[in-house]
C-alpha positions as CSV (number, residue, x, y, z in Angstrom):
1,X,-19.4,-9.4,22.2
2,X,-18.1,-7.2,19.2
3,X,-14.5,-7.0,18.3
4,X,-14.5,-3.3,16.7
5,X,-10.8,-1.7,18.8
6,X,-8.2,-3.6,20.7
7,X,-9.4,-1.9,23.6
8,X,-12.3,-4.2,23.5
9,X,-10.5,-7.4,24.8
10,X,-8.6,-6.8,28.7
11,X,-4.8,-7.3,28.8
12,X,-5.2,-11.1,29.8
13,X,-7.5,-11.8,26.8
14,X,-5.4,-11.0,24.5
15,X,-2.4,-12.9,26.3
16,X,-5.1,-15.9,26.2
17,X,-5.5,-15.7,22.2
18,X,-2.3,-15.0,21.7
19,X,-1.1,-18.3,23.2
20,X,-4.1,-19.7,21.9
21,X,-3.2,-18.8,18.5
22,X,0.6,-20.2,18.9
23,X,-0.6,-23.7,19.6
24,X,-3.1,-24.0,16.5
25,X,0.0,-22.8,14.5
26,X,1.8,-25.8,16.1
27,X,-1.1,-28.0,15.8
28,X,-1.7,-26.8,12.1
29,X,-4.6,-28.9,11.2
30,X,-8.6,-29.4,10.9
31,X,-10.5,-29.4,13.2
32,X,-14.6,-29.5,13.7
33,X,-15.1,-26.9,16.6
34,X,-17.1,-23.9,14.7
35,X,-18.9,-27.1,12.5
36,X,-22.4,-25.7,11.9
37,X,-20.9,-21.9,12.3
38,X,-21.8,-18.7,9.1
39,X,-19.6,-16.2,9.4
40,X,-20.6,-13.5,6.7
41,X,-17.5,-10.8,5.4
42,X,-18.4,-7.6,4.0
43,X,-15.7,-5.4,2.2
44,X,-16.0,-1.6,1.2
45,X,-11.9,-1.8,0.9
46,X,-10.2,-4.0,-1.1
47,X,-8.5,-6.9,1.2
48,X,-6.1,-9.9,0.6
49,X,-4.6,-10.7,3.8
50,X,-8.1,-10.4,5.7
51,X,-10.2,-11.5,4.0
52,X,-8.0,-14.9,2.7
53,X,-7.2,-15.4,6.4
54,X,-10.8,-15.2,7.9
55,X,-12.2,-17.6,5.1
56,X,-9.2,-20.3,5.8
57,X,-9.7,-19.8,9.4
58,X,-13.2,-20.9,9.4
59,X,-12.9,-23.5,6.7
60,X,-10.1,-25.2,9.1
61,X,-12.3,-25.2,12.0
62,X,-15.2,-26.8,10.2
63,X,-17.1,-23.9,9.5
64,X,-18.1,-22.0,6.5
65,X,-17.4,-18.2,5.2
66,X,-19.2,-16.4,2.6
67,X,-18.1,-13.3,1.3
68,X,-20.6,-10.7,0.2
69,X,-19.1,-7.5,-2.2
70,X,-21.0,-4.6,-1.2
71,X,-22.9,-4.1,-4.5
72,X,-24.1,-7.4,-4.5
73,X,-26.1,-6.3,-1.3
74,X,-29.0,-4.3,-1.3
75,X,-27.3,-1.9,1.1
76,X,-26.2,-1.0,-3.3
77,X,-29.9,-0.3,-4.1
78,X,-30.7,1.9,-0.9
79,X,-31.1,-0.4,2.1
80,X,-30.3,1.3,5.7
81,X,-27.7,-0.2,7.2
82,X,-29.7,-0.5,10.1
83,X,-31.7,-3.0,8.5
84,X,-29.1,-4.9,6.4
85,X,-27.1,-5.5,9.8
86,X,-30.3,-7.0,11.3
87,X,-31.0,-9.1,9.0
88,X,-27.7,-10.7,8.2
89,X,-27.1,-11.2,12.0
90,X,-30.1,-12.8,12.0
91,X,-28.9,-15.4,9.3
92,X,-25.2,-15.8,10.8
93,X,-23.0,-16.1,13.6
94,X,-20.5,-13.4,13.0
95,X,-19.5,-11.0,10.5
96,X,-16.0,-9.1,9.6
97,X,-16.8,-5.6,8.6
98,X,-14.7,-3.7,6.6
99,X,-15.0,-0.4,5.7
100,X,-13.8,3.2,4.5
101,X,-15.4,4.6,8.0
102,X,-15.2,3.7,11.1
103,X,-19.0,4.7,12.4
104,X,-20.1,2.3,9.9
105,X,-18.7,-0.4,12.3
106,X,-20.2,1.0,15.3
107,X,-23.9,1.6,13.8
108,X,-23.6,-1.9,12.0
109,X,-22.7,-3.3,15.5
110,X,-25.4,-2.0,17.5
111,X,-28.3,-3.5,15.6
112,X,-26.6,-7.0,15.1
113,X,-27.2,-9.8,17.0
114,X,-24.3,-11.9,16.8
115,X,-19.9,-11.0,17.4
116,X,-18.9,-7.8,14.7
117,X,-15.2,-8.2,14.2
118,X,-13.5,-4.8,12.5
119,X,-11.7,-5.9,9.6
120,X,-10.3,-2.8,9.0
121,X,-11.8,0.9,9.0
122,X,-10.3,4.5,9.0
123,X,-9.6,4.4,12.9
124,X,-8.1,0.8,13.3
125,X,-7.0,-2.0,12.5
126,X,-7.2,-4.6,15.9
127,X,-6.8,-8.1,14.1
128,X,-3.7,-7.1,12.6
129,X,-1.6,-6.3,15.7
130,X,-2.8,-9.6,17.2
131,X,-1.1,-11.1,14.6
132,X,1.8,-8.6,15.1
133,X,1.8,-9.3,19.0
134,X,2.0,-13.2,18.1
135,X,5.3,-12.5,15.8
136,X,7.1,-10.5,18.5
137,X,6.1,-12.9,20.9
138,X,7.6,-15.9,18.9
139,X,10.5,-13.8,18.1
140,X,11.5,-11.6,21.5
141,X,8.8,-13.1,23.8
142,X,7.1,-10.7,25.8
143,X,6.7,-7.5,24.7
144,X,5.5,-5.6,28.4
145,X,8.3,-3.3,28.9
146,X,9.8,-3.3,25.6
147,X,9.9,-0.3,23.2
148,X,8.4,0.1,19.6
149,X,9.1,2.3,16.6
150,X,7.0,3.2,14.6
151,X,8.0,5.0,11.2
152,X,5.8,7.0,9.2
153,X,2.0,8.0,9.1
154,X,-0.3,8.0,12.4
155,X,-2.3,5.5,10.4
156,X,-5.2,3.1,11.8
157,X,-2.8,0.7,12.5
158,X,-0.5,2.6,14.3
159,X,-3.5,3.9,16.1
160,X,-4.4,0.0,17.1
161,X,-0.6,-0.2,18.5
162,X,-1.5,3.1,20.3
163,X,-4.1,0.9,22.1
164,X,-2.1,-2.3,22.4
165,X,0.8,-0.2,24.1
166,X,-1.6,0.7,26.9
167,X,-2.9,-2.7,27.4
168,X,0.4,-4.7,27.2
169,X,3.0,-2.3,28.7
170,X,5.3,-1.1,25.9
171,X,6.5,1.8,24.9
172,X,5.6,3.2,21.5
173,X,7.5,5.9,19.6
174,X,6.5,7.4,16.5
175,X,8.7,8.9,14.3
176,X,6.8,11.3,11.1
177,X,6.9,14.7,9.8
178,X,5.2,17.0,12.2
179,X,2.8,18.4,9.6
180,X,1.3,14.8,10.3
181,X,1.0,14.7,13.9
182,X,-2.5,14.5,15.3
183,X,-3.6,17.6,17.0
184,X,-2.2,18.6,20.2
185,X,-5.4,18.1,22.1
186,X,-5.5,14.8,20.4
187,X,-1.9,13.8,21.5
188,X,-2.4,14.7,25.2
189,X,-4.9,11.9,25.2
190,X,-2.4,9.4,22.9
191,X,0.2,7.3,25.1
192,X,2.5,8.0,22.6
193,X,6.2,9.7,22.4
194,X,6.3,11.7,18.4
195,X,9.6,12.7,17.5
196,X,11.1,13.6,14.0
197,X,14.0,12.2,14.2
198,X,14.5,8.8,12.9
199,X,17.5,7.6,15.8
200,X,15.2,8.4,18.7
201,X,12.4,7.0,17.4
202,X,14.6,3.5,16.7
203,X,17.2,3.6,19.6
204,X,16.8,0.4,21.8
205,X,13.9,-0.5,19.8
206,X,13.3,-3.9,19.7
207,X,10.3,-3.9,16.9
208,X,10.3,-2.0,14.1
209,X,7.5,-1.5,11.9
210,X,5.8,1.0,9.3
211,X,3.2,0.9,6.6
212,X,2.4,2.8,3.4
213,X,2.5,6.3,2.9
214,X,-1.0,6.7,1.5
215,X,-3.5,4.4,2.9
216,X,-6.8,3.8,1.2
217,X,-8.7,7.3,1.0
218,X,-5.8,9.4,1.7
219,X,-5.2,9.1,-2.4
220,X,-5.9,12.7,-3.0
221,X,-2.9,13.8,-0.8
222,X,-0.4,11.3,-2.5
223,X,1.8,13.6,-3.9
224,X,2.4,15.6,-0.4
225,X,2.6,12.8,1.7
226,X,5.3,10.9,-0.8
227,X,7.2,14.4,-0.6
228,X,6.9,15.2,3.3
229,X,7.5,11.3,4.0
230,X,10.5,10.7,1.9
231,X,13.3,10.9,4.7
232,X,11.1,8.4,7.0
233,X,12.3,4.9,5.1
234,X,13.2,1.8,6.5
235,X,16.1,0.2,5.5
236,X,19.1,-2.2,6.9
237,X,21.3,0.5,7.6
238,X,18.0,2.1,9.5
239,X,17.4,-1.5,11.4
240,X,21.2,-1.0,12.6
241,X,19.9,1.7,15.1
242,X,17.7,-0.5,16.7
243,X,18.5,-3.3,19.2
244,X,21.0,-6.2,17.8
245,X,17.7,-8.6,18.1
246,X,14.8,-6.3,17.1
247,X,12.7,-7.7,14.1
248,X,10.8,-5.6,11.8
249,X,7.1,-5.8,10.5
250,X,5.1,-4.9,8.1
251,X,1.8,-5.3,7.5
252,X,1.3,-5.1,3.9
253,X,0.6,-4.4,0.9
254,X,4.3,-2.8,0.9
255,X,5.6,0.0,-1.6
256,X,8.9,-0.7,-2.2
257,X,11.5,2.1,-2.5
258,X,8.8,4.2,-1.0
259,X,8.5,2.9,3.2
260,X,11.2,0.5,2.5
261,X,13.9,0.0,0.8
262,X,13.7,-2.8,-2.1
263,X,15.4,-5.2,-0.3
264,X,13.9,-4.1,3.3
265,X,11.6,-7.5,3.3
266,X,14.2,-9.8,2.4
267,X,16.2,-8.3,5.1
268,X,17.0,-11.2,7.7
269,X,15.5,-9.5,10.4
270,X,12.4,-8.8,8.5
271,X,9.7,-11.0,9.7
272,X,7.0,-9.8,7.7
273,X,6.3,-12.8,5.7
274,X,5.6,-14.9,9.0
275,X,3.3,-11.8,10.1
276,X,1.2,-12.4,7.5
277,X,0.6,-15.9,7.6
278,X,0.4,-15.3,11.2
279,X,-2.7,-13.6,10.4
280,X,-4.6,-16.9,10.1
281,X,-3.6,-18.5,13.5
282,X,-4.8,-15.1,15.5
283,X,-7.6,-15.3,13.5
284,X,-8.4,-18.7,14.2
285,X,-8.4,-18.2,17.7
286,X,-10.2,-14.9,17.6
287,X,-12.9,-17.0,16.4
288,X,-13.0,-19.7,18.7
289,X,-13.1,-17.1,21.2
290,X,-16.3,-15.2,20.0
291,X,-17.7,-17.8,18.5
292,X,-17.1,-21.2,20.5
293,X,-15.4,-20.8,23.9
């Protein structure tokens, strides 16, 4: 079983890790249950919370993680990548892909032998809203029924929420400059409501979250997006639109004073520091479920 979008785990799987992951955050401590388990991490992006996370996870459950840069491969020198994912499947029992597309992650996947978890790509991002779904849940509970913000860029991650909101029965709004908007044809097949206005977008929302401007490969278009994306900021006096008890998130690296404000992540609904370490209990049980159980 591969792990490459959301979609690919059923609503009660991820309600399984999910609780799974709560109680090794409560538990906290070493165990042996992956002892004997390789799980091999290859990065075309830079990474700290994924790739941190992932080699922690496995070095808590007794197993071991190896991380390989891409030019330290011979996938540098010429190698299909075909061939490369054979072989290293055939050496390990799971690898964390990450890369600038996301057809890498789907042709990798279909010649490996053992559980291909997306680490990020250009489409999604699926481990990080498992450990977004595991904050709300500790926060607000459940989050079937409840409505989502989202400000800023139709992004991979926001793409991944697209996904989770069809599994776990929330709503999710999306407030951006229309220039950004996927295609119409696109947006038809999206269950998603796009607005440009900040207050709808955030009105009895109880989570709030956003991420950079200009994620890795949109560099080129920096200057546009900073200029069309300007009036799409978080801040406290933003929050105050949402619900009295709605948290926000981020899942980092954050620009300040670009997406947020300076003092957005100190803010005390702000949760994002909790998200993040939250991304080694989802993690953990990720793995036990691909790997172990």
């Amino acid at each position: 079983m591969h792990f490459l979008n959301l979609k690919d785990l059923s609503k009660g799987q991820i309600t399984e890790l999910i609780q799974k992951a709560k109680k090794l955050k409560e538990e906290n401590q070493y165990s042996e249950k992956l002892k004997g388990k390789f799980l091999g991490l290859i990065f075309e992006k830079a990474s700290t919370r994924t790739r941190i996370s992932f080699e922690v996870a496995m070095a808590q459950l007794g197993g071991i993680a190896s991380f390989f840069p891409i030019d330290d491969l011979q996938l540098g020198r010429g190698e299909s990548l075909e061939d490369t994912s054979r072989v290293i499947s055939s050496m390990t029992n799971a690898i964390v892909l990450r890369t600038l597309e996301h057809e890498t992650i789907e042709r990798f996947s279909a010649f490996s032998s053992v559980p291909v978890i997306n680490g990020l790509s250009d489409l999604s991002h699926p481990c990080q809203i498992l450990a977004d779904l595991l904050t709300f849940d500790e926060n607000n509970g459940e989050i079937e029924g409840q409505k989502v913000a989202w400000i800023g860029d139709f992004n991979n991650v926001c793409y991944s929420y697209e996904e989770a909101s069809k599994l776990m029965g929330f709503e999710l709004h999306v407030a951006s400059p229309k220039e950004f908007w996927p295609s119409e044809e696109t947006r038809n097949k999206l269950s998603v409501t796009f607005t440009e206005e900040i207050d709808k977008a955030l009105s009895n929302s109880s989570l709030v979250t956003t991420d950079v401007w200009v994620s890795m490969g949109k560099e080129k278009e920096k200057d546009e997006r900073e200029k069309s994306f300007k009036e799409f900021k978080v801040t406290p006096k933003i929050m105050d639109l949402a619900k009295k008890d709605a948290i926000f998130l981020h899942c980092l690296p954050a620009i300040r004073g670009q997406e947020i404000s300076p003092d957005m992540l100190e803010d005390e609904r702000s949760r994002v520091w909790s998200q993040a370490r939250n991304r080694l209990f989802v993690q953990k049980s990720l793995l036990l479920h691909l790997l172990k159980d």
